[in-house]
C-alpha positions as CSV (number, residue, x, y, z in Angstrom):
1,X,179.9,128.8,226.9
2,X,177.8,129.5,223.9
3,X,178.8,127.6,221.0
4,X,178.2,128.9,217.4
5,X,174.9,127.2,215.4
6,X,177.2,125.7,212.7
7,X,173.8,124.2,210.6
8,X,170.6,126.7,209.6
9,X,167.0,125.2,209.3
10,X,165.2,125.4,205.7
11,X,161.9,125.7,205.1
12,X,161.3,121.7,205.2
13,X,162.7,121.2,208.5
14,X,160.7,124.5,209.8
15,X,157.4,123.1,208.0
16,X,157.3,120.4,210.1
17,X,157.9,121.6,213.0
18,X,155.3,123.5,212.5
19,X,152.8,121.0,211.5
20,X,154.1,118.3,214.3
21,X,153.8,121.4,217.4
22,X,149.8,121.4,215.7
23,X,148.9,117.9,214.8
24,X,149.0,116.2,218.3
25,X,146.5,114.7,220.1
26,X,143.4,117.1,219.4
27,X,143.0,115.8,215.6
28,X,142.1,112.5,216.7
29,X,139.2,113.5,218.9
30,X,138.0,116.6,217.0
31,X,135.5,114.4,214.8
32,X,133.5,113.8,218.2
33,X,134.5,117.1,219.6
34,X,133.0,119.7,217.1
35,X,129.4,117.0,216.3
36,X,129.1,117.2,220.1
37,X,127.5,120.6,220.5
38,X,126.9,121.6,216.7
39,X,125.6,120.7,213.6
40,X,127.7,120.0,210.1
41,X,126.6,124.3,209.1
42,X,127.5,125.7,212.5
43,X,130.7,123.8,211.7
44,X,131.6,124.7,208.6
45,X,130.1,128.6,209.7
46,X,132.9,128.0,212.5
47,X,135.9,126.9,210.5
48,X,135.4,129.8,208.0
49,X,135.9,132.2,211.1
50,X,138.6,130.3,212.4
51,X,140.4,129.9,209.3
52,X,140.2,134.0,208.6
53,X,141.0,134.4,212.3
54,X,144.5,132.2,212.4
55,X,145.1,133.4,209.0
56,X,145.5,136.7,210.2
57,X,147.4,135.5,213.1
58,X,149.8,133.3,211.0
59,X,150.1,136.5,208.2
60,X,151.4,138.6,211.5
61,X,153.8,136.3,212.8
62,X,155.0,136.6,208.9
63,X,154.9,140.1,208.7
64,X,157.2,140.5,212.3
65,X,159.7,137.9,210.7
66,X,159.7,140.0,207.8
67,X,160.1,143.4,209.0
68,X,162.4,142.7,211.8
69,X,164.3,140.2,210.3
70,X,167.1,141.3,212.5
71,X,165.1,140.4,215.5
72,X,166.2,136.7,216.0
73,X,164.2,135.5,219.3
74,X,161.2,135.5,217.7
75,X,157.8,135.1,219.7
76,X,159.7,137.0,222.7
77,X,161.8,139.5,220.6
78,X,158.5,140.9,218.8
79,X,156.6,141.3,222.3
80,X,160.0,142.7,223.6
81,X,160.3,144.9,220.8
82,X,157.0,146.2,221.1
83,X,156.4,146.5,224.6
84,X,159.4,146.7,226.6
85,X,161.8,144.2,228.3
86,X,159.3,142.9,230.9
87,X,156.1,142.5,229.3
88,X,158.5,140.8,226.0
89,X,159.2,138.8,229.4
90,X,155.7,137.9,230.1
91,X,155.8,136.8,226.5
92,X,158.0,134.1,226.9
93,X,157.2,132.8,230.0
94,X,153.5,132.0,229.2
95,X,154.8,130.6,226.2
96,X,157.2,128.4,228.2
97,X,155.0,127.5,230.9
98,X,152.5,126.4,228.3
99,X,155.0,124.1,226.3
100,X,156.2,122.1,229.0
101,X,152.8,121.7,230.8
102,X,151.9,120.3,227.3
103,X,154.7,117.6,227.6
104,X,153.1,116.1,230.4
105,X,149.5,116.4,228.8
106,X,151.5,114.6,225.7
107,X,152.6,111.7,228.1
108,X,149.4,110.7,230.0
109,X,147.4,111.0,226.4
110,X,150.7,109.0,225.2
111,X,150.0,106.0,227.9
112,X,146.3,106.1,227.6
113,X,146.2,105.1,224.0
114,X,148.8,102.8,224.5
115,X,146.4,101.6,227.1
116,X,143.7,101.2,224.9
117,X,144.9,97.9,223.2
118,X,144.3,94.6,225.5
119,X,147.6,93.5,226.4
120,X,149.0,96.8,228.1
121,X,146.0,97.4,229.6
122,X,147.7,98.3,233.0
123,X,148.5,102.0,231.2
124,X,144.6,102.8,232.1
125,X,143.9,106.6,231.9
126,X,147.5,107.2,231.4
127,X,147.8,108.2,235.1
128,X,148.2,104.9,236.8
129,X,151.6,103.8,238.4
130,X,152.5,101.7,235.2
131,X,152.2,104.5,233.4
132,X,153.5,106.9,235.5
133,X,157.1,105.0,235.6
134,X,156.7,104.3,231.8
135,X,156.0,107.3,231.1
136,X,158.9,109.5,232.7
137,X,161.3,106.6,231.6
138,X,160.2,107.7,227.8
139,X,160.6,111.3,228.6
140,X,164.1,111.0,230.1
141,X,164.9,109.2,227.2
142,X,163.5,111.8,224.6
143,X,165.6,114.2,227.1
144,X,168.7,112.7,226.8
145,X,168.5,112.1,222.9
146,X,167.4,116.2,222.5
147,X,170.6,116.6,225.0
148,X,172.9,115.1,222.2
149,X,171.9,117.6,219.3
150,X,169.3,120.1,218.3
151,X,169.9,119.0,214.8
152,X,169.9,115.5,215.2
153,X,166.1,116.4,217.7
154,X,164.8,118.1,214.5
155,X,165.6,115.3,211.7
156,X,164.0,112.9,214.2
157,X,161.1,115.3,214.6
158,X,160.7,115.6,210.8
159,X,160.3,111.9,210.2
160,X,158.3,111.6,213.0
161,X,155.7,114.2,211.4
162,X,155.7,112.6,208.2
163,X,154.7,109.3,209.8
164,X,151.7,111.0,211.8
165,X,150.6,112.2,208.5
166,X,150.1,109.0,207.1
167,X,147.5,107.4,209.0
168,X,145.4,111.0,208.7
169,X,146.3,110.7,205.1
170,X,144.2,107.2,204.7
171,X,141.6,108.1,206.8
172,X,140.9,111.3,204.8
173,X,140.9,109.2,201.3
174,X,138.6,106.6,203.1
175,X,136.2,108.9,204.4
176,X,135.9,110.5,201.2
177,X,135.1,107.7,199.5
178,X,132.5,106.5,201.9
179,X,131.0,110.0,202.1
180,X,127.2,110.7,201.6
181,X,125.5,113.7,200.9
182,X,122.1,112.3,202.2
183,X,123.9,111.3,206.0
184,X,125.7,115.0,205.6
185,X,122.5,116.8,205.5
186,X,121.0,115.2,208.4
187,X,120.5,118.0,210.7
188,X,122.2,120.0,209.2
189,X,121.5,123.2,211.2
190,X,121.4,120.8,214.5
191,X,119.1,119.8,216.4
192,X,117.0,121.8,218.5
193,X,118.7,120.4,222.4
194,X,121.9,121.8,220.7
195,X,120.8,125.6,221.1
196,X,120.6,128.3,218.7
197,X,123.3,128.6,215.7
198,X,125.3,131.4,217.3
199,X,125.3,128.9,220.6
200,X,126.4,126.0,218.3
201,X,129.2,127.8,216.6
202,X,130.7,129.4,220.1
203,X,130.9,125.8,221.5
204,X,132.4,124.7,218.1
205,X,134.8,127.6,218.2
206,X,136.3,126.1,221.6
207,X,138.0,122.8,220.0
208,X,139.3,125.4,216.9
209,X,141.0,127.2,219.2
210,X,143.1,124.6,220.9
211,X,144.0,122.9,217.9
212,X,145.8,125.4,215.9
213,X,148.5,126.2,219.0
214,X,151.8,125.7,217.9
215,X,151.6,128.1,214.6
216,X,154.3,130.2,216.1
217,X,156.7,127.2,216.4
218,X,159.1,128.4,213.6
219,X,159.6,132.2,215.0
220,X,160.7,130.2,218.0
221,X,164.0,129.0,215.9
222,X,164.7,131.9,214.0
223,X,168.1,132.5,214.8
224,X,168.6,128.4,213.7
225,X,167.1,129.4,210.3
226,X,168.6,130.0,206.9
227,X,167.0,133.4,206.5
228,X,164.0,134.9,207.6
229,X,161.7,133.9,204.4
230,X,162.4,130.3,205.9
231,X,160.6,131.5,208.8
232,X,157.6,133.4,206.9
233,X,157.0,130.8,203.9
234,X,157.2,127.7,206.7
235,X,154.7,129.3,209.4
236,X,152.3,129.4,206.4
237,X,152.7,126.1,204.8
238,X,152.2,124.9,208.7
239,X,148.9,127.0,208.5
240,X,147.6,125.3,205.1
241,X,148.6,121.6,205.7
242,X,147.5,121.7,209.1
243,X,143.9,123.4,208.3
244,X,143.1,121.0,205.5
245,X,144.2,117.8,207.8
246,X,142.0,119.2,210.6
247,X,139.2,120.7,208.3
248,X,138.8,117.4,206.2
249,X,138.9,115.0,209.3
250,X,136.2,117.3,211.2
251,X,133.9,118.2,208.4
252,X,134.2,114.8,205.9
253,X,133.3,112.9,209.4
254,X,129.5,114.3,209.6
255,X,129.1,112.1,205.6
256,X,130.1,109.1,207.3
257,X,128.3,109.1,211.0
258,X,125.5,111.1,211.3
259,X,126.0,114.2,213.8
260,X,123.9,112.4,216.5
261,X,125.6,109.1,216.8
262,X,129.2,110.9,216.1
263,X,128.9,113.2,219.2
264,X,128.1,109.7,221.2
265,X,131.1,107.9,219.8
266,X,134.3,107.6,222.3
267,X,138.0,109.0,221.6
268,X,139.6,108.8,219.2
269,X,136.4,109.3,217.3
270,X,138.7,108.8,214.2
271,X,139.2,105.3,215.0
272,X,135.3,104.2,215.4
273,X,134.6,106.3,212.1
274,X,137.0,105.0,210.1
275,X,136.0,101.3,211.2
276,X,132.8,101.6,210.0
277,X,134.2,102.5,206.8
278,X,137.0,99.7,206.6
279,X,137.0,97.7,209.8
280,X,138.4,96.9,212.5
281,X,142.1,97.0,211.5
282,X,141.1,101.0,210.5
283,X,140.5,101.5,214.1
284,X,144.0,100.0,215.2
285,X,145.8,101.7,212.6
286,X,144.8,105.0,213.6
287,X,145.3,104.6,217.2
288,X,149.1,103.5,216.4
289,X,149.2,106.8,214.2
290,X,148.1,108.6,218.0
291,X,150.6,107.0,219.4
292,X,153.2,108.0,216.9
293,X,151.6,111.6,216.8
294,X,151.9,111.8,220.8
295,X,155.2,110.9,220.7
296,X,155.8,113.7,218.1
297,X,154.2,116.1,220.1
298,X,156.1,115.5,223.0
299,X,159.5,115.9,221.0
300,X,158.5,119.1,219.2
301,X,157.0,121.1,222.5
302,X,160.0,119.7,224.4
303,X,162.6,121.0,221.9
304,X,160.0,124.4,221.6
305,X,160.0,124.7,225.9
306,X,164.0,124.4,226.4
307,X,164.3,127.2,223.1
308,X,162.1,130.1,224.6
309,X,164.1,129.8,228.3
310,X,167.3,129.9,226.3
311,X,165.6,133.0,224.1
312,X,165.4,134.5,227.5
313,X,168.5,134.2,228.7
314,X,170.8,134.5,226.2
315,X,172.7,137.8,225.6
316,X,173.6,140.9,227.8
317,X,169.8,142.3,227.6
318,X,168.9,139.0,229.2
319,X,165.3,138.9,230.7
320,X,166.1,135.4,232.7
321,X,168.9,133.9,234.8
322,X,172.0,134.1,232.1
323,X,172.7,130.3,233.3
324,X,169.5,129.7,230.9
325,X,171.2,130.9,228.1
326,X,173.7,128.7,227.5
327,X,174.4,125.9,224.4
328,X,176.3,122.8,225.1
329,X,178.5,121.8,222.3
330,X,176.1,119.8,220.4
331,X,173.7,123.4,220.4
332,X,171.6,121.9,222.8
333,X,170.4,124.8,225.3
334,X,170.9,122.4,228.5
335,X,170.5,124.3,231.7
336,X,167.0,125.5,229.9
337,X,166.5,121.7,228.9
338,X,167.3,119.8,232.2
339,X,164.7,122.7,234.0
340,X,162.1,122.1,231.6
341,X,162.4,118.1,231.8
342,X,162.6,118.3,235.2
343,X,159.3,120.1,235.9
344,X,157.3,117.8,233.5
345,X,158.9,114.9,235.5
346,X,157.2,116.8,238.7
347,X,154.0,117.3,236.7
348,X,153.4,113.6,235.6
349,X,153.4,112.5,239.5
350,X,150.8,115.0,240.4
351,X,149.2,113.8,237.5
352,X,148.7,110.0,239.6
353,X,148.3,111.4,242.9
354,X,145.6,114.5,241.8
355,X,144.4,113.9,238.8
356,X,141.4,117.0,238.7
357,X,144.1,118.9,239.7
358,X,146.1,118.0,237.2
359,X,143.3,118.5,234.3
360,X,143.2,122.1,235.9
361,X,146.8,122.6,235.3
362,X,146.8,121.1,231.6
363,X,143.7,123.6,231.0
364,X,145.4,126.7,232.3
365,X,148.5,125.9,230.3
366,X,146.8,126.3,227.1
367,X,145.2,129.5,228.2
368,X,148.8,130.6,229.2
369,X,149.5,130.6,225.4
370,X,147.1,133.0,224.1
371,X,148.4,135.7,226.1
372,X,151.8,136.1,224.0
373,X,149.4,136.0,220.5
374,X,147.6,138.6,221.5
375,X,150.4,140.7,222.6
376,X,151.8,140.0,219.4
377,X,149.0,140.8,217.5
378,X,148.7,144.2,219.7
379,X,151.9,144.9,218.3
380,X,151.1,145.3,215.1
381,X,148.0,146.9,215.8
382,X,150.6,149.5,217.5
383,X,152.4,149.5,214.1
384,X,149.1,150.2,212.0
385,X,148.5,153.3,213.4
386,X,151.8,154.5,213.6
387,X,152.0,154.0,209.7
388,X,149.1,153.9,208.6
389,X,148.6,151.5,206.1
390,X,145.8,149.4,204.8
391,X,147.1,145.9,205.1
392,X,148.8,146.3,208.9
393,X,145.6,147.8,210.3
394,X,143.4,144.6,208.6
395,X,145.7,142.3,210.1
396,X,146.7,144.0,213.3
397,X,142.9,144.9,213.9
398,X,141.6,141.4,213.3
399,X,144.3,139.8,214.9
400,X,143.9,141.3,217.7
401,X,139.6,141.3,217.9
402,X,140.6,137.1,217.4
403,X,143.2,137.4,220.4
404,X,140.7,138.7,222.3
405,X,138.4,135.7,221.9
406,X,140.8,133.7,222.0
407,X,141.3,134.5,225.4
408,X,137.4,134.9,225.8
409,X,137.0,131.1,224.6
410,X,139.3,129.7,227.0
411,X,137.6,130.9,229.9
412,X,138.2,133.7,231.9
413,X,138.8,131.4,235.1
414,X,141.6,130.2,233.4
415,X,142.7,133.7,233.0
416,X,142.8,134.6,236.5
417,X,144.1,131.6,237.6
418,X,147.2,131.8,234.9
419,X,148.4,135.5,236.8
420,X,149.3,132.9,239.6
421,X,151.9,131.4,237.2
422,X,153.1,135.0,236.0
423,X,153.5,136.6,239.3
424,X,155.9,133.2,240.2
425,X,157.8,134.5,236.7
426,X,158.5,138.1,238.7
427,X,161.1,136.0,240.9
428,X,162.9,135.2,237.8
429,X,163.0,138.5,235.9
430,X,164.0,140.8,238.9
431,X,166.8,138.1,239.4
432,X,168.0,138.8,235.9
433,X,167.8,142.8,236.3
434,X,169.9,142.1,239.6
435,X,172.5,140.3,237.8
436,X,172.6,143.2,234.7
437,X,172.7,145.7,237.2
438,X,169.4,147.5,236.8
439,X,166.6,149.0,238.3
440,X,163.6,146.5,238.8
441,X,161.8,148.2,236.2
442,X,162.5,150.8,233.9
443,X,159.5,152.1,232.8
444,X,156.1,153.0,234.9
445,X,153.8,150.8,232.5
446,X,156.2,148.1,233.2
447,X,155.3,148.5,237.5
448,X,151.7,148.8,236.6
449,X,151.7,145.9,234.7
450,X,153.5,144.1,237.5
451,X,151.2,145.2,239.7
452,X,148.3,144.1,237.8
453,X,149.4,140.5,237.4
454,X,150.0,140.2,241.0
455,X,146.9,141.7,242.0
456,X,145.3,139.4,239.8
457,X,147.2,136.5,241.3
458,X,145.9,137.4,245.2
459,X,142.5,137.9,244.0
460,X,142.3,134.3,242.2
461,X,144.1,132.4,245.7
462,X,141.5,133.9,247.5
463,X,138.3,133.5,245.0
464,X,139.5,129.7,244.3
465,X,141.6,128.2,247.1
466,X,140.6,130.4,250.4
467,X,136.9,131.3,249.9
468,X,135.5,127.2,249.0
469,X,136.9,125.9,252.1
């Protein structure tokens, strides 16, 4: 049985979440990332479109708080609310998929830093058998502790993401000090073998992408939150905390390391440019701040994955198995949790046995999630020109146009190949129609849409499975 949420979630607590779904793993890398392919003016051209891009993204994800503040599943219940029961569906389901491929992403990144340092040099990669065993021991354990208490889950995740910040904190304040105009302006508009400037900022534009997923986190726990404004005011402090951690540790970098030797460096890029600022004890302190943000990471998508299945099935107008949609007595959604644990478990062995196809897995996941933004997005579009207004059609319209590339930036392979992960979802929703009694689908845009994914799903089991052998 459901039992009642006896605590609500303040803006704090929804913060961040917010800012520890974000700050993972990319931040640490994203020096090296961005200098790779671009110089320090593509990059800065680049973060001024990415910044006005998720700002729109994060002011609509306030906006469907705001207006629908009755509308308590979030994510799901704006895209369901919008679009009907299946595609609201669809919604979720990328979103969940996503979440808990990330877990496992979160573990083998987890073991590889932990790798890194002499003595447990057995973790290699991340994906060796040490690490393998380590590794699900750790999630089980993060499992079990989630399994006690939602609550208890968040207060851990809070301090966790306080401590992450730290170590980007002194890194920041360090590279500011050493910064210098002179290395800053060394190609400044890149180097010729980098390409032209719009060629430099597209390859820029595809680390921005990945590391702003998680601003949604907070809609996820709307019905856990005090009120609505919670919601709206924490999605945007996430926004701004998290875009001046990641604009400062990208940009600040290029005065410290010229671009040219940066994109050479190794990950965590952070580590090598902070020890040529302060040493070699910078270098360890930031990798035990990526091992402390990993392990944050893995909490927050964790708790995020088991909270969208339960979304899902909670309720009579449930679009999953009801079984999903069930709280223990500590609030926990289990069933959703134990599914969602047990999947990354399954995940981390393919990830010793086939590693490439593993890194194919772990790319399509994060393509899975922009899906459910721009649906969202679309939504509001659909609002703007029912009403009218100024604002909604700025934000809907450039949300949307940003969806869309989005989606473009992640690759359209990964596209394709993610309607073989939504067709698998059809089992689940007709399951739940069968069990409310309904017809498969009750609209015709909702069998054309079906259609579509499961078209799409043939076409890319033949283009990438059947056709190379």
């Amino acid at each position: 049985m459901n039992t009642p949420v006896r605590k609500k979630l303040g803006i704090l607590p929804l913060t961040l979440l917010v800012v520890g779904s974000i700050v993972g793993s990319g931040i640490f890398s994203l020096p090296q990332n961005m200098a790779e392919g671009a110089g320090a003016g593509a990059i800065l051209i680049a973060w001024v479109i990415t910044l006005f891009g998720m700002l729109m993204l994060t002011r609509i994800f306030q906006y469907l708080s705001i207006r629908f503040y009755k509308i308590n599943d979030g994510l799901y219940g704006y895209v369901r609310e919008g679009f009907g029961d299946y595609i609201g569906f669809n919604a979720a389901w990328g979103y969940w998929i996503s979440a808990w491929m990330a877990c496992a992403s979160y573990l083998v990144i987890l073991f590889s830093a932990i790798g890194s340092f002499d003595c447990f040099n057995y973790f290699g990669d991340g994906t060796t058998l040490p690490s393998v065993i380590a590794g699900l021991i750790f999630l089980w354990i993060v499992h079990f502790f989630v399994l006690k208490g939602i609550y208890r889950a968040f207060l851990l995740n809070c301090l966790v993401t306080l401590a992450k910040i730290i170590p980007i904190g002194l890194f920041i304040i360090c590279v500011i000090l050493a910064f210098k105009v002179k290395t800053f302006k060394i190609d400044f508009w890149g180097s010729p073998q980098l390409g032209t400037i719009i060629e430099q900022i597209e390859h820029t534009m595809l680390y921005t992408v990945w590391v702003y997923l998680g601003i949604e986190s907070a809609t996820v726990y709307a019905a856990r939150a005090k009120n609505m404004i919670s919601i709206s005011r924490a999605t945007f402090f996430g926004f701004a905390i998290t875009s001046l951690l990641l604009v400062c540790v990208s940009v600040l970098s290029l005065g410290v390391v010229p671009q040219n030797e940066l994109a050479e460096m190794k990950n965590p890029s952070m580590a090598l440019v902070i020890e040529r600022v302060v040493g070699s004890w910078g270098a360890t302190f930031i990798n035990l701040g990526l091992i402390v943000s990993v392990s944050g990471g893995l909490l927050s998508w964790l708790m995020l994955a088991a909270e969208m299945l339960f979304l899902t099935g909670q309720g009579e107008k449930h679009t999953v198995p009801k079984c999903f949609g069930k709280l223990n007595k500590n609030g926990t959604p289990a069933n959703a949790l134990w599914l969602t644990t047990c999947l990354v478990t399954i995940l981390i062995i393919l990830a010793h046995f086939h590693q490439s196809g593993y890194n194919t897995l772990i790319q399509l996941s994060t393509s899975m999630v922009l899906i459910p933004y721009l649906l969202a997005a679309l939504f509001v579009f659909k609002l703007a020109l029912n009403r009218g207004k100024a604002y909604l059609i700025l934000i809907g319209s450039a949300g949307s146009i940003y969806g869309f590339w989005l989606i473009y930036a992640g690759g359209m392979s990964y596209l394709l190949l993610s309607m073989i992960l939504y067709s698998v979802g059809l089992v689940f929703y007709l399951y739940a129609r069968k069990q409310r009694n309904l017809p498969a689908f009750s609209y015709l845009h909702d069998k054309l849409y079906a259609i579509a994914i499961i078209t799409l799903a043939i076409i890319a089991i033949i283009y990438f499975y059947i056709l190379p052998s």
